[in-house]
Backbone as CSV, one residue per row, in Angstrom:
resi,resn,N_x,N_y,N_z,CA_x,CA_y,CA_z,C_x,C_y,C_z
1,UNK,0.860,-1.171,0.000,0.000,0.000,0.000,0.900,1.225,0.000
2,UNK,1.144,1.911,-1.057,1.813,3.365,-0.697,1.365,4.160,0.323
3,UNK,2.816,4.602,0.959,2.615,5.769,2.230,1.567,6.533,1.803
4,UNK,1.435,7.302,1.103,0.602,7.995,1.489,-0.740,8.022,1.565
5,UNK,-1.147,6.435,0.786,-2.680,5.999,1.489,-2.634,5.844,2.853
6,UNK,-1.659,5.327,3.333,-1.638,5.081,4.733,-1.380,6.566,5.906
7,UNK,-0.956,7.465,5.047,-0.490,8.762,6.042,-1.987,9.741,5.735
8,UNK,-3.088,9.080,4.742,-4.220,9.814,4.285,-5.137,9.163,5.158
9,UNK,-4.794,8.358,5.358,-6.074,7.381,6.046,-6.025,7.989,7.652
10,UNK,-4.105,7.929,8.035,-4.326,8.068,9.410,-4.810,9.798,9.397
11,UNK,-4.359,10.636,8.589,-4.840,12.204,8.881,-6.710,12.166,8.803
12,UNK,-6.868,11.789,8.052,-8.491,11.604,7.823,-9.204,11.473,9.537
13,UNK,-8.279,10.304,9.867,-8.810,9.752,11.383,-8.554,10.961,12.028
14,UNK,-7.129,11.525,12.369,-7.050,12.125,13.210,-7.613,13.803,13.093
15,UNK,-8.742,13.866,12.232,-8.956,15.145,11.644,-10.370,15.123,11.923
16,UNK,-11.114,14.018,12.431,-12.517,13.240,12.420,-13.132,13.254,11.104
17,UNK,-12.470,13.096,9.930,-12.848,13.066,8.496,-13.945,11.491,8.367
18,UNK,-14.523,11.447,7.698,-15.935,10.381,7.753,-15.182,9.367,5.934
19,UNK,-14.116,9.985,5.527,-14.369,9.565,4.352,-12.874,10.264,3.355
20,UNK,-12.306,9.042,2.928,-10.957,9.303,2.248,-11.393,8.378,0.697
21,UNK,-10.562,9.002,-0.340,-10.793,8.287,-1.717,-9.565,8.016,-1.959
22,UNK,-9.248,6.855,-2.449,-7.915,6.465,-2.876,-8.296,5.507,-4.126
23,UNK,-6.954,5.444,-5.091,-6.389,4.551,-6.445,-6.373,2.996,-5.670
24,UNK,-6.468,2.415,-6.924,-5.372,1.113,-6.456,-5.068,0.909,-5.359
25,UNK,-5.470,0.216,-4.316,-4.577,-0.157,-2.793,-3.470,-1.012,-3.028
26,UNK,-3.281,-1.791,-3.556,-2.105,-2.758,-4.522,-1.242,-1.888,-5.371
27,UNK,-2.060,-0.933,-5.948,-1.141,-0.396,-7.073,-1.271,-0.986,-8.338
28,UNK,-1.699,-0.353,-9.611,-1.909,-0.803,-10.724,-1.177,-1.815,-11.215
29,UNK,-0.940,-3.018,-11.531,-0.095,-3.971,-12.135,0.537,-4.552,-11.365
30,UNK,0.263,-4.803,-10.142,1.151,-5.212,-9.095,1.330,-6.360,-9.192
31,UNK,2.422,-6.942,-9.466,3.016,-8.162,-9.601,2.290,-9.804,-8.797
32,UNK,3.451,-10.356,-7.999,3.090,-11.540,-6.769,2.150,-10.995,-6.275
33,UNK,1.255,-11.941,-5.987,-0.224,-12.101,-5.169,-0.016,-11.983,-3.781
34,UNK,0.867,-11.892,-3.211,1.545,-11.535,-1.994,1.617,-10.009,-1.579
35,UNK,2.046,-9.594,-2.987,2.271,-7.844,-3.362,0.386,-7.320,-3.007
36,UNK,-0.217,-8.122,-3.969,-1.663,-7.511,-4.076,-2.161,-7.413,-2.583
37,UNK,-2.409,-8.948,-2.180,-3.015,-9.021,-1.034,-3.290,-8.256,0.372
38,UNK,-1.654,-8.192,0.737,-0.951,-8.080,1.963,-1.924,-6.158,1.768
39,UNK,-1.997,-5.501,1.054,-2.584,-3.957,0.838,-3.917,-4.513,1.164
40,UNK,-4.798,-4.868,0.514,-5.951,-5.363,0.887,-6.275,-5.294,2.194
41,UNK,-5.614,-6.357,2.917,-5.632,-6.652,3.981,-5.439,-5.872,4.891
42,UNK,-4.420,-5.208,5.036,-4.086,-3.842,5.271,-5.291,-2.952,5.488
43,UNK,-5.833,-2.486,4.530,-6.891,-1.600,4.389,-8.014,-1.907,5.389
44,UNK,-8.372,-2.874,4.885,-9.602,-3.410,5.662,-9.269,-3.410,7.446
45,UNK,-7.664,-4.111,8.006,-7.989,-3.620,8.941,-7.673,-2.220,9.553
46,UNK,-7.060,-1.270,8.866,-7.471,0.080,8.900,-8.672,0.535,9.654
47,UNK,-9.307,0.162,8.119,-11.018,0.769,8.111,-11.834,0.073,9.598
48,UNK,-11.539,-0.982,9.760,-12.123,-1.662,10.880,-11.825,-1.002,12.573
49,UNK,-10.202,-0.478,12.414,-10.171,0.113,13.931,-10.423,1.505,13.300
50,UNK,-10.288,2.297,12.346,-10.790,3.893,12.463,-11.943,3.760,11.891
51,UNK,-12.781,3.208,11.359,-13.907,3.056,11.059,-14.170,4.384,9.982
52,UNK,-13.066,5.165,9.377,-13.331,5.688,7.950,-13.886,5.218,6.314
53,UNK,-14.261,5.509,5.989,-14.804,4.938,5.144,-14.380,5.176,3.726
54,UNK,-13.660,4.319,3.101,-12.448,4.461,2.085,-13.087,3.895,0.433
55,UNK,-13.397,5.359,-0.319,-13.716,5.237,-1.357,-12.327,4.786,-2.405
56,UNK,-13.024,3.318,-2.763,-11.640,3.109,-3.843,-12.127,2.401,-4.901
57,UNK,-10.915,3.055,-5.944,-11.027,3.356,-7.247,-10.058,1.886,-7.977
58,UNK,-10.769,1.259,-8.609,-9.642,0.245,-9.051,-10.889,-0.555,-9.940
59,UNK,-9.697,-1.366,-11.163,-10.185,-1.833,-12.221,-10.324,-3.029,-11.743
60,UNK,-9.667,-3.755,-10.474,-10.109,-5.336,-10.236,-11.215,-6.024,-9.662
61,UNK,-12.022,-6.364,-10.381,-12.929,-7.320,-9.711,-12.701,-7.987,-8.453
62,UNK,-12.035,-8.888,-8.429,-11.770,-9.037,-7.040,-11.755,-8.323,-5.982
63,UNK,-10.774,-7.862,-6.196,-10.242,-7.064,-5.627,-11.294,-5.654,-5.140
64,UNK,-12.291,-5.227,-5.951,-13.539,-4.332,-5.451,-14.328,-4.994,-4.757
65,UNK,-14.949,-6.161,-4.879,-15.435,-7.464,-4.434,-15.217,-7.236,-2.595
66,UNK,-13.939,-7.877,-2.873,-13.096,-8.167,-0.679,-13.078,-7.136,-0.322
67,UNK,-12.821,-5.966,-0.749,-12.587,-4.346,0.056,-14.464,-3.963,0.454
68,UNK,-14.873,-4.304,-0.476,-16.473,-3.226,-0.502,-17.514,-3.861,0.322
69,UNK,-18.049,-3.024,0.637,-20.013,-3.265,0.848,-21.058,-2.952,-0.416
70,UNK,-20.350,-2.144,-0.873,-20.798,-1.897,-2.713,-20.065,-1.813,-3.347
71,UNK,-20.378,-2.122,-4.113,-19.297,-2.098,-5.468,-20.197,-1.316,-6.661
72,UNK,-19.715,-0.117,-6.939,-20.582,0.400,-8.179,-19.893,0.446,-9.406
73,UNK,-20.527,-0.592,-10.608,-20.337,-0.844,-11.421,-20.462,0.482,-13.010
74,UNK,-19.608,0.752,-13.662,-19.815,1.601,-14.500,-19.703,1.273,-15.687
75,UNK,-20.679,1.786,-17.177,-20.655,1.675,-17.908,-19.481,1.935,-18.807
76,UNK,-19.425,1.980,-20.128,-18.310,1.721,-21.197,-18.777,3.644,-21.157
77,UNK,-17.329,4.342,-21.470,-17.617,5.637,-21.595,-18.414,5.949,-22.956
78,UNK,-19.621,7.603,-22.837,-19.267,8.182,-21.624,-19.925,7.235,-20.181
79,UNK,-19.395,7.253,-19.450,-19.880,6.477,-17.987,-20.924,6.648,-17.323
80,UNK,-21.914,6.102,-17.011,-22.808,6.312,-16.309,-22.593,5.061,-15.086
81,UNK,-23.471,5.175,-14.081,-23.775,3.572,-13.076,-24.621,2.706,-13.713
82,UNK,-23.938,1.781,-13.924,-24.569,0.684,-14.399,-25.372,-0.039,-13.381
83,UNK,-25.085,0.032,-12.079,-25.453,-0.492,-11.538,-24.708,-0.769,-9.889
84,UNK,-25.310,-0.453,-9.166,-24.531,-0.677,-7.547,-24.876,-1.813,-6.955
85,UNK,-23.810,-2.779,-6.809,-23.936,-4.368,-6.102,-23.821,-4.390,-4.735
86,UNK,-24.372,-4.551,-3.908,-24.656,-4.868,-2.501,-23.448,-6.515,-2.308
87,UNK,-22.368,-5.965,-1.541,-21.557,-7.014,-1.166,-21.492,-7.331,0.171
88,UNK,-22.582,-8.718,0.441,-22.966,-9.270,1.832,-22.239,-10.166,1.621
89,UNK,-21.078,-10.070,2.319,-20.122,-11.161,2.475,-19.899,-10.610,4.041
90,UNK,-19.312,-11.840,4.616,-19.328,-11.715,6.347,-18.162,-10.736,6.375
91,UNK,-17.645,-10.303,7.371,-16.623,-9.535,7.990,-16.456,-10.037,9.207
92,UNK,-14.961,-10.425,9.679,-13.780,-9.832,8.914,-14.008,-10.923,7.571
93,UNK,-13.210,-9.751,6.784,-12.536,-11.033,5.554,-10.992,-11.459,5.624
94,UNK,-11.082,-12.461,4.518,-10.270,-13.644,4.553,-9.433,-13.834,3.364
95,UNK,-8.367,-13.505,2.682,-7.851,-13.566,1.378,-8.550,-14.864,0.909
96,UNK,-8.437,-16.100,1.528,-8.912,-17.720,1.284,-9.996,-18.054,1.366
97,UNK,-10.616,-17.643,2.229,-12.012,-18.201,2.900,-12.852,-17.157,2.032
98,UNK,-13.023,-16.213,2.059,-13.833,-15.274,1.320,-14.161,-15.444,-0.218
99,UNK,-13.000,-15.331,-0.290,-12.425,-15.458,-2.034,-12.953,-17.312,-2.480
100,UNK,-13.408,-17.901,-1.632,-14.030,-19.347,-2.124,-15.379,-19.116,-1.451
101,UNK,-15.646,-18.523,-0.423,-17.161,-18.475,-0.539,-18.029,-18.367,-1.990
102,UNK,-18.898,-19.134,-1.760,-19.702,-19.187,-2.887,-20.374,-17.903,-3.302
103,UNK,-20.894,-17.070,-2.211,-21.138,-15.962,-2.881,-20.304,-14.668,-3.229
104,UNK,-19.046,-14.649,-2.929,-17.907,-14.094,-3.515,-17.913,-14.733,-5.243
105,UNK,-17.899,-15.742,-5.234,-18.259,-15.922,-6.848,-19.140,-15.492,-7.844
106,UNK,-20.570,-15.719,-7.022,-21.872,-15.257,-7.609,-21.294,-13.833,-7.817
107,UNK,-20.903,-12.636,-6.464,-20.507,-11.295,-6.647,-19.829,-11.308,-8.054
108,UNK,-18.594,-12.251,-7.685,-17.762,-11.869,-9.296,-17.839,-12.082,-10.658
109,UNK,-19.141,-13.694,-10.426,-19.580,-13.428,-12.287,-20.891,-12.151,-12.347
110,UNK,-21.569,-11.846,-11.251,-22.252,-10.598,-11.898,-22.136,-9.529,-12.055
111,UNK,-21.111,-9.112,-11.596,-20.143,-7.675,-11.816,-19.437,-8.041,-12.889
112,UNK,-19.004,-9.108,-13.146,-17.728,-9.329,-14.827,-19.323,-8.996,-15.564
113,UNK,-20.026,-9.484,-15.236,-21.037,-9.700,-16.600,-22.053,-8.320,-16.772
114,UNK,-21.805,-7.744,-16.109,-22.511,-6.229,-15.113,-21.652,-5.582,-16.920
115,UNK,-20.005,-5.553,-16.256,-19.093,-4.705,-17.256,-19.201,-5.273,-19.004
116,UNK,-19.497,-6.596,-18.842,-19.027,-6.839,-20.340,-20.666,-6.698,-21.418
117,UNK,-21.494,-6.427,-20.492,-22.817,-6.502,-21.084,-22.729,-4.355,-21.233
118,UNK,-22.426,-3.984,-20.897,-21.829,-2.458,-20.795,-20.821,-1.431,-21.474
C-alpha cells in the first residue's frame, strides 16, 4: 500500500474526516499475489479500527469485491452507473475463505457480466 494511502487514512482519522478516496490499494499492475493481497488486507484492517470509510477506485474485480459493501459498477464511456452491487459477504474477511465463498463468486460473475454486457 503506498505511504501515502496510509499517512491519508491516518490524517483523515485524526482530523474526524468520515471519508478518504484512494487509487489502487495494490497499485496498478502489481506483480506476486503476496504484493496484491498483503494492501488489501491492510486496508480493511485500517477501516475496521478507524472506522473511515475508504472510497476506492480500481479496475479489479476481485479485488472491489473483498474491500467493498458496494461495489458500483460503470458503464463503457461516456460512464454512467450501471449499476450498484450490494456485497454481503461476512466480515472480517479472509484472502482464502472469502475469495471461495460461494457468494464471492456469484458477486464476481455478476459484476464481470454487469461490465461486459456495458
Amino acid at each position: 500500500m503506498p505511504k501515502t494511502l496510509l499517512a491519508s487514512l491516518a490524517l483523515a482519522s485524526a482530523m474526524g474526516l468520515t471519508l478518504v478516496a484512494c487509487g489502487q490499494p495494490a497499485g496498478p499492475g502489481s506483480g506476486a499475489a503476496q504484493t496484491r493481497t498483503d494492501p488489501e488486507d491492510l486496508l480493511l484492517d485500517i477501516h475496521a479500527k478507524l472506522g473511515v470509510t475508504v472510497l476506492v477506485v480500481t479496475h479489479d474485480i476481485d479485488e472491489s469485491i473483498y474491500l467493498a459493501d458496494h461495489v458500483i459498477a460503470l458503464s463503457a464511456p461516456p460512464s454512467t452507473v450501471a449499476e450498484t452491487v450490494e456485497v454481503d459477504l461476512p466480515r472480517p474477511r479472509d484472502q482464502i475463505t472469502t475469495k471461495q465463498d460461494p457468494r464471492f463468486v456469484e458477486l464476481r460473475a455478476h459484476v464481470t457480466s454487469l461490465l461486459r454486457s456495458h
